[in-house]
Steps between C-alpha positions, in 0.01 A plus 500: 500500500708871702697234653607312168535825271692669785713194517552466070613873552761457776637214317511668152691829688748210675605362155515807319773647793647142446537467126568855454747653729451865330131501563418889658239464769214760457655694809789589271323590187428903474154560491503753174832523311451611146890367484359136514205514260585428148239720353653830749898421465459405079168468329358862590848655377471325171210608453531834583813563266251377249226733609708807523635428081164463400388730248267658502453616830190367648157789582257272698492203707353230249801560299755454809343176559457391107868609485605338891342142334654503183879581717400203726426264257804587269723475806748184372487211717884457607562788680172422717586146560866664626402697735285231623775257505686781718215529739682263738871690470318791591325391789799344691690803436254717616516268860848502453491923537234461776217585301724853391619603157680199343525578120851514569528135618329317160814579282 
């Protein structure tokens, strides 16, 4: 059963380097890079700029999160499924810059 699930695995890595000559091995993938995940580089901005013009200001902690859900399920779809749909551009430019700063490079 090792021997066959091992072998399903080696296979499925073989085809994916195969059919997808961009693929990033995990060796190249930086381990914690809020510049990668859609939620750090877009969704927490968003809703922060919406936080921040809410009115009015918030005293205790059940109304941040009351508020914080009612921000995060008002966010509109499109600009989420962007920056998802960038999550790839992003990630080859960050190996392009050697794991460094690369905002430069997605323009």
């Amino acid at each position: 059963m090792f021997y066959e699930k091992y072998h399903h695995f080696k296979l499925t890595k073989r085809t994916k380097r195969k059919n997808t000559p961009d693929f990033i091995n995990k060796d190249e993938w930086p381990p914690n890079s809020p510049n990668l995940n859609p939620l750090d580089f877009h969704i927490w901005g968003a809703m922060l700029e919406k936080y921040q013009a809410y009115i009015p200001k918030l005293t205790n902690k059940t109304e941040l999160q009351i508020v914080l859900e009612a921000i995060w399920n008002d966010l509109p779809q499109e600009p989420i499924k962007k920056a998802v749909l960038a999550f790839r551009k992003r990630l080859q430019a960050c190996v392009r810059a050697d794991g460094g700063h690369f905002e430069h490079l997605l323009s």
